[in-house]
N, C-alpha and C positions, 0 to 999 in steps of 0.2 A: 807180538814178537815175530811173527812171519812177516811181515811189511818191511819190521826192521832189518831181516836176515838179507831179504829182497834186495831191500837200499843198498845193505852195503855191499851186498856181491857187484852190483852195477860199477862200486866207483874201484876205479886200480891205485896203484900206489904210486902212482905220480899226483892222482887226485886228490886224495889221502895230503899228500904233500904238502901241496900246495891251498888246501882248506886251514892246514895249521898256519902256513907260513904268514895266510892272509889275517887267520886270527891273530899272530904275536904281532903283525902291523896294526894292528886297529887297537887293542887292547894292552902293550908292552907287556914284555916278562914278567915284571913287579904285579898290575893287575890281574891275571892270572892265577895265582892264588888265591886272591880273595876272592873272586867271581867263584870258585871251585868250594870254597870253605861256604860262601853266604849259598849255595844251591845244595850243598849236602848238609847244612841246617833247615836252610827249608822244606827238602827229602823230607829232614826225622820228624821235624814240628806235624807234615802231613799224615806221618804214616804214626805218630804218637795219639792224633786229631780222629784219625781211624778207628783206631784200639779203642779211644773212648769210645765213638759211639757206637763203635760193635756191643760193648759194656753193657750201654744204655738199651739200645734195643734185645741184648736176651734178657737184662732186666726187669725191662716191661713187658717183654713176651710173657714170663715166666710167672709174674702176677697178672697178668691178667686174665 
């Protein structure tokens, strides 16, 4: 999370700007949402995939 804080203090708000601007060229308005929807499904899928095996591992801790 320090790395991240690092990044963004470097960039100003012209940088900022101009990062989106270049993303809505490459990607149009309409894709955008869905690049945003399939990556906070893949988020949950990951962090669901977690839970299990955290599950699993104090399962088999606990017997064994």
């Amino acid at each position: 999370m320090i790395s991240l804080s690092f990044f963004l203090g470097m960039l100003g708000p012209w940088q900022i700007v101009l990062i989106v601007v270049v993303v809505l060229l490459l990607f149009g308005g309409k894709k955008i949402p869905e690049l945003m929807r399939g990556l906070g499904s893949g988020i949950k899928e990951f962090k669901d995939a977690s839970k299990e095996d955290e599950k699993l591992e104090d399962k088999n801790g606990a017997s064994s």
